[in-house]
C-alpha positions as a Markdown table, in Angstrom:
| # | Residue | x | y | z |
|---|---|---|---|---|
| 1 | Unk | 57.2 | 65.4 | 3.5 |
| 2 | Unk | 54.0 | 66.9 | 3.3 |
| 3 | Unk | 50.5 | 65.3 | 2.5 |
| 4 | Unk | 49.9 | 65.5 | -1.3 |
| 5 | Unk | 47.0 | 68.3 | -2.9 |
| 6 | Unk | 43.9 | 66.6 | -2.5 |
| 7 | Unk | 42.4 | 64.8 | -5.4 |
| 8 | Unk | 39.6 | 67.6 | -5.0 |
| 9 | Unk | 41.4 | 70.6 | -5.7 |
| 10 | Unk | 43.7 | 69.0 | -8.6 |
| 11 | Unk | 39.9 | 68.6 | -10.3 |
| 12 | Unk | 39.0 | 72.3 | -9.7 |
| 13 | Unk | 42.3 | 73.6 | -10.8 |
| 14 | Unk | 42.3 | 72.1 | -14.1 |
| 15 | Unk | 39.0 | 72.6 | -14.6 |
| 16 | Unk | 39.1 | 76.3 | -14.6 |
| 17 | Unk | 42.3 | 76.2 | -17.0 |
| 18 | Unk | 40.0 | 74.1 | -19.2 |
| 19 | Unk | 37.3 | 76.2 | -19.0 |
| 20 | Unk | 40.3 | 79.2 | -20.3 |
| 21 | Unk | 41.7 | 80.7 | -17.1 |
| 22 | Unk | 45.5 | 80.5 | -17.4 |
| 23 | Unk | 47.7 | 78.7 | -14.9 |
| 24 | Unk | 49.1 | 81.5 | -13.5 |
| 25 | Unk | 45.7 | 82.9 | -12.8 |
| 26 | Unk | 44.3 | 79.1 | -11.6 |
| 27 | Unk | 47.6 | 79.4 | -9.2 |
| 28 | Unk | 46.5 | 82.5 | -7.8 |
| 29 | Unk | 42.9 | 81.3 | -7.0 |
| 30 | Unk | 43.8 | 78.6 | -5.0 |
| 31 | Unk | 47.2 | 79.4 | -3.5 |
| 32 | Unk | 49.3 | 76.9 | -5.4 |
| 33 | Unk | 52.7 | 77.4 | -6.9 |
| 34 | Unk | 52.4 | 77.6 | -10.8 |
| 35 | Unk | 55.2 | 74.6 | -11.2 |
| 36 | Unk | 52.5 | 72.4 | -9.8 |
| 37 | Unk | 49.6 | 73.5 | -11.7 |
| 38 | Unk | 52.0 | 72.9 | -14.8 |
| 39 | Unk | 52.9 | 69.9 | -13.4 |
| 40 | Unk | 49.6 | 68.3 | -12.9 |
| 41 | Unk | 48.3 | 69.6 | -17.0 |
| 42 | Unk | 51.7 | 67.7 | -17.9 |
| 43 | Unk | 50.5 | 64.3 | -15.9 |
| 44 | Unk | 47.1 | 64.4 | -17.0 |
| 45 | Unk | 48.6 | 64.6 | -20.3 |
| 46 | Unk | 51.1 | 62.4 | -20.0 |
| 47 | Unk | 49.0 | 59.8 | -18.4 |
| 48 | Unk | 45.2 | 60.7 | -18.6 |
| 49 | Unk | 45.6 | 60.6 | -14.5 |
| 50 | Unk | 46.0 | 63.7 | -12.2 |
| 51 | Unk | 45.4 | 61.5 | -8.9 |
| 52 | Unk | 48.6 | 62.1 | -6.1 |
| 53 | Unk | 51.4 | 59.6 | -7.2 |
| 54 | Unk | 52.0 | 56.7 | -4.9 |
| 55 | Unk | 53.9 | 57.8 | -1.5 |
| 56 | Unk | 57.0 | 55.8 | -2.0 |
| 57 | Unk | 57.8 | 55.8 | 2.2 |
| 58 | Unk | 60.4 | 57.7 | 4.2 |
| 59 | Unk | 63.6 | 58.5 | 2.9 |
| 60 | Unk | 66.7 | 56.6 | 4.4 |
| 61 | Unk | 68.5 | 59.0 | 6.3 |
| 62 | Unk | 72.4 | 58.9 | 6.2 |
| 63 | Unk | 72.9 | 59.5 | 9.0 |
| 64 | Unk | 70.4 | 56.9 | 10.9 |
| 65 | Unk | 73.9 | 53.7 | 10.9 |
| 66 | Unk | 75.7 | 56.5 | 13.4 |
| 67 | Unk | 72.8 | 57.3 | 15.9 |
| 68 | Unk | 75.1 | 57.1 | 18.4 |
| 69 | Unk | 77.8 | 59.0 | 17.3 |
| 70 | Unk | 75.3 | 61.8 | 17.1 |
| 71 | Unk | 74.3 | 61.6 | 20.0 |
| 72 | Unk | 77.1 | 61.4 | 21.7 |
| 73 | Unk | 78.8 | 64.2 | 19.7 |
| 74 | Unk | 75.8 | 66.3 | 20.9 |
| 75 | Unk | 76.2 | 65.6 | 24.4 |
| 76 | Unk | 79.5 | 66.3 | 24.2 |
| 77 | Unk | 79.4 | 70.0 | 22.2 |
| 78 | Unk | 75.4 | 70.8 | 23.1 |
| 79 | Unk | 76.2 | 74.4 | 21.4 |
| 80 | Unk | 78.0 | 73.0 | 18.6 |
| 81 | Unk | 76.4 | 74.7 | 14.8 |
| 82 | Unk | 75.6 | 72.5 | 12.1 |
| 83 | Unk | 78.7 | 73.0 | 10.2 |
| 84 | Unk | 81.1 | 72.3 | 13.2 |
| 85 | Unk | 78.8 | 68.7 | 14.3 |
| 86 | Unk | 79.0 | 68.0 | 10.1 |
| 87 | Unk | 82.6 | 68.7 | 10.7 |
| 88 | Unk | 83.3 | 66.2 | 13.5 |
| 89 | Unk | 80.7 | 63.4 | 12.2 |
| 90 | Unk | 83.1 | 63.4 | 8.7 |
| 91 | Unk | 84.9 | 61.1 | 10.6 |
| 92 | Unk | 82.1 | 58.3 | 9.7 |
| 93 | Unk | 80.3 | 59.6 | 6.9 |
| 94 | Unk | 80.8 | 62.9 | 4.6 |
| 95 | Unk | 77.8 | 65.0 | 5.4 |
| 96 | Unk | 76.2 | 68.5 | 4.9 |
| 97 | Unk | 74.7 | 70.7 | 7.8 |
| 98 | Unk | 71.5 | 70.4 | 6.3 |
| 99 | Unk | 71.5 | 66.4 | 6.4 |
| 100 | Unk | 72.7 | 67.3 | 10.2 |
| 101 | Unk | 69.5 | 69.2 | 10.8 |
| 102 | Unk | 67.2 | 66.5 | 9.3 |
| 103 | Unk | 68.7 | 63.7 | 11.1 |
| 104 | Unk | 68.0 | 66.1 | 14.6 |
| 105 | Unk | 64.7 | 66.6 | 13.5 |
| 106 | Unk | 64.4 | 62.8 | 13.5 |
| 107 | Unk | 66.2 | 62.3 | 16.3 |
| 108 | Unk | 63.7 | 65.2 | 17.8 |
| 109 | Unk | 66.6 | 67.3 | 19.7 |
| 110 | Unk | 66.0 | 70.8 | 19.6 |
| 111 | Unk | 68.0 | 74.0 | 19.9 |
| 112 | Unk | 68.2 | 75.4 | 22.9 |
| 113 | Unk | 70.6 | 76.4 | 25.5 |
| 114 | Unk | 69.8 | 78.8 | 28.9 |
| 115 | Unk | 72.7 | 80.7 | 29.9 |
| 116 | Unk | 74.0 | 80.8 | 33.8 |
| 117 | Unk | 76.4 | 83.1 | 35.6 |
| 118 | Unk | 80.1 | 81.6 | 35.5 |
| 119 | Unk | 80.6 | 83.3 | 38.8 |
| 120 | Unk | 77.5 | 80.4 | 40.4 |
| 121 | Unk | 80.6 | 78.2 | 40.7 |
| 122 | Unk | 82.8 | 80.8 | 43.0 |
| 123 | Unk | 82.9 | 79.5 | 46.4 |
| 124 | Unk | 81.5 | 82.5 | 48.0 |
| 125 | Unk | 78.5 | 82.6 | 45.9 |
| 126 | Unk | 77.9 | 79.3 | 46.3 |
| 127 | Unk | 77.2 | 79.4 | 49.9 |
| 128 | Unk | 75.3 | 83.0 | 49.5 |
| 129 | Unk | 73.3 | 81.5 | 47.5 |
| 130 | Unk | 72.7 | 78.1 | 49.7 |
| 131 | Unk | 71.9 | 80.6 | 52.3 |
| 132 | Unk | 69.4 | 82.6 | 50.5 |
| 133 | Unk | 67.3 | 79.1 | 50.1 |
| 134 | Unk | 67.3 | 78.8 | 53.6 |
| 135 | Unk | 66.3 | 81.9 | 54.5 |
| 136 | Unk | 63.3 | 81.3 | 51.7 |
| 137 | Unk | 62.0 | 79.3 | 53.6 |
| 138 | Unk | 61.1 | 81.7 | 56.9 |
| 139 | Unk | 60.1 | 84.9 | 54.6 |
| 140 | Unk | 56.7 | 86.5 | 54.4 |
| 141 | Unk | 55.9 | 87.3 | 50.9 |
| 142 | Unk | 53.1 | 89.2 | 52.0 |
| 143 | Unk | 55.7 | 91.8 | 53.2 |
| 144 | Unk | 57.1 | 91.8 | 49.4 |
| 145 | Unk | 56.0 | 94.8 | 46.6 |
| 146 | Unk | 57.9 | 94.8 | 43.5 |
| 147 | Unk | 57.5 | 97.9 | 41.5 |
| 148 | Unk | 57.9 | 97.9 | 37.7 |
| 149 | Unk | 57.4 | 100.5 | 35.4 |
| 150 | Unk | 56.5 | 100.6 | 31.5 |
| 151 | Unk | 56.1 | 102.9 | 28.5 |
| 152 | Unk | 54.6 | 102.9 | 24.7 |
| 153 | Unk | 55.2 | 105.9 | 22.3 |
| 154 | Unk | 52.9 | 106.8 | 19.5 |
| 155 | Unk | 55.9 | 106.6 | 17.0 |
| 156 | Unk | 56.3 | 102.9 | 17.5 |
| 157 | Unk | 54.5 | 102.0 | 14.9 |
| 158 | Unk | 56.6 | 99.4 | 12.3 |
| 159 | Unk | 58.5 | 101.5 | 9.7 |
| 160 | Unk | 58.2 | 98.6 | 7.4 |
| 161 | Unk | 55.7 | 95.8 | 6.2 |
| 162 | Unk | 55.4 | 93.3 | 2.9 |
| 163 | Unk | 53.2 | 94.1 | -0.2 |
| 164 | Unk | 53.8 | 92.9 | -4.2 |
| 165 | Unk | 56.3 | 94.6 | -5.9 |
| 166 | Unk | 54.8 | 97.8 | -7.6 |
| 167 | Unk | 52.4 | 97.9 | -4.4 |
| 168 | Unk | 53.0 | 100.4 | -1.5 |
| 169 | Unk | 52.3 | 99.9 | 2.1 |
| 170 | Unk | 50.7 | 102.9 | 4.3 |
| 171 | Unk | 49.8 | 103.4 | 7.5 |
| 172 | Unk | 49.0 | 106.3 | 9.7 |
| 173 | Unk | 49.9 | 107.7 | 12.8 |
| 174 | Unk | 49.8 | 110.7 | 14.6 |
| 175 | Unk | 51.5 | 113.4 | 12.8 |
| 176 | Unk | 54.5 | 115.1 | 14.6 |
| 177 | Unk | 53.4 | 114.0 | 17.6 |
| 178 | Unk | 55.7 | 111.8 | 19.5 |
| 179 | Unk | 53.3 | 111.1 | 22.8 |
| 180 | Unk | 55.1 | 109.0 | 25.7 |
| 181 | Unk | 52.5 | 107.1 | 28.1 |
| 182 | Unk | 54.0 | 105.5 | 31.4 |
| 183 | Unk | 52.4 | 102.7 | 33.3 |
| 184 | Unk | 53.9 | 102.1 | 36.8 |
| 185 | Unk | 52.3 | 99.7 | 39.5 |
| 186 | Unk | 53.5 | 97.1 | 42.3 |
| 187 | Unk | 53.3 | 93.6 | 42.1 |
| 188 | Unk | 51.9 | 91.8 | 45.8 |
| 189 | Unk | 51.4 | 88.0 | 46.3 |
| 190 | Unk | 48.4 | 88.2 | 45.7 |
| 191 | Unk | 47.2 | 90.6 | 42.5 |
| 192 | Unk | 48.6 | 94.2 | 41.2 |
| 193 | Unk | 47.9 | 96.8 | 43.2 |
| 194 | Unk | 48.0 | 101.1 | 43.0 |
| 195 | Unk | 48.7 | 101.2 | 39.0 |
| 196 | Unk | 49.1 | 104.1 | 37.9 |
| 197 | Unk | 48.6 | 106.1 | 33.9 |
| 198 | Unk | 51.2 | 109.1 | 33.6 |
| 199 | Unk | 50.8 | 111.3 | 30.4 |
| 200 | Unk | 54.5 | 111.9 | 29.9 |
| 201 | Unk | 57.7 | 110.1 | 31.3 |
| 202 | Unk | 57.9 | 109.2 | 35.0 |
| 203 | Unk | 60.5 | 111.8 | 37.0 |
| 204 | Unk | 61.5 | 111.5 | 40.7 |
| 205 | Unk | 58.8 | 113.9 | 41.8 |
| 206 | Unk | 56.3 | 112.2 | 40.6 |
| 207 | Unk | 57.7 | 108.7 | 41.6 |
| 208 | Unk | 57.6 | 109.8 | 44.9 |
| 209 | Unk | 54.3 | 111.5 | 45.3 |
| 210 | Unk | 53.2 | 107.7 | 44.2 |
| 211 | Unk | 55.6 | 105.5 | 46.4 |
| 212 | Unk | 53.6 | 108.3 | 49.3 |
C-alpha cells in the first residue's frame, strides 16, 4: 500500500480550492487524482480533520495458511500463468490470479525463466560440449577478433507518442530521405579495434577492402 499524501500538501490543496480554484484545477496543480481532492473537502467536512487516516496494518493474505503448497506448486510448474497456479491451488482455497500475484509478490518470487537448447541433453552434444571446456582452457584469446556490424536509418524515428486528447504530437525528420549509416568493427581481448563509419549499407567489396 502506498504511504499516504503528506499532511503538507492536503493543506495546500484545499487551500487553493478555498481561496476559489476548482478541484479539478487544484488536481492538476499538484498531480493528484480529483477523487482524492473530493475526498479530502468531504473529510474535512465531515469531520473538521484532513490529517491521513490511521494505517490500519497489512492485509491478511489468503493465501499466507498454504505457503507451502505455493511453493511447491511453483517448483513443480515454474512456467505455470496465474490462471493455471489459481487453478491448481482451488484445491485448498478458491482464489483469483490476481490474489496469486500478490501472495508472489510476498513471497518475493519473480518471473523469469531462460530458455536452453533441448538438443544439450543429446549424447553427442554432451561430450562436444564437455570437450570444448577443455579445450578452453589451452586457447589464446589474444588470437580471437570477433567482427560485428550495425546500422541506424534516419526513418526510425517513433511513428507514435502520447498527448491529451484534442492535442497532436509532431516531430521532424528528414524529409524523403531514408539515409542508412553502418558501423562495423572487431572486438579483441583487450578493447575495439579498426571501427569503421560507412555512408550506405555494407556490400562484400567493401567488407573486404576492410577485413584487408
Amino acid at each position: 500500500m502506498p504511504a499516504p499524501y503528506s499532511l503538507d500538501l492536503r493543506e495546500r490543496v484545499l487551500h487553493d480550492c478555498d481561496g476559489g480554484k476548482s478541484s479539478e484545477d487544484a488536481a492538476r496543480k499538484y498531480s493528484v487524482a480529483i477523487a482524492t481532492v473530493y475526498s479530502w473537502r468531504r473529510q474535512r467536512h465531515e469531520t473538521g480533520n484532513i490529517a491521513p487516516k490511521e494505517h490500519r496494518g497489512v492485509p491478511k493474505l489468503k493465501l499466507a495458511p498454504y505457503e507451502k503448497e505455493v511453493r511447491q506448486a511453483v517448483a513443480d510448474h515454474p512456467d505455470a500463468t496465474l490462471v493455471e497456479l489459481a487453478e491448481m491451488l482451488s484445491q485448498y482455497v478458491p482464489v483469483s490470479d490476481s490474489t496469486v500475484c500478490d501472495f508472489l509478490k510476498h513471497l518475493k518470487i519473480t518471473w523469469k525463466k531462460t530458455l536452453h537448447a533441448a538438443e544439450q541433453h543429446r549424447e553427442d552434444v554432451v561430450e562436444q560440449r564437455e570437450a570444448w571446456k577443455k579445450l578452453q582452457e589451452i586457447i589464446d584469446i589474444q588470437k580471437f577478433i570477433f567482427i560485428d556490424e550495425t546500422w541506424t536509418k534516419t526513418n526510425m524515428t517513433p511513428t507514435h507518442g502520447r498527448a491529451e486528447i484534442g492535442k497532436r504530437v509532431i516531430d521532424f525528420i528528414p524529409h524523403c530521405h531514408w539515409k542508412t549509416t553502418t558501423f562495423l568493427a572487431a572486438l579483441r581481448h583487450d578493447g575495439l579495434t579498426a571501427p569503421l563509419v560507412i555512408d550506405g549499407a555494407i556490400n562484400g567489396k567493401i567488407f573486404l577492402a576492410w577485413v584487408k
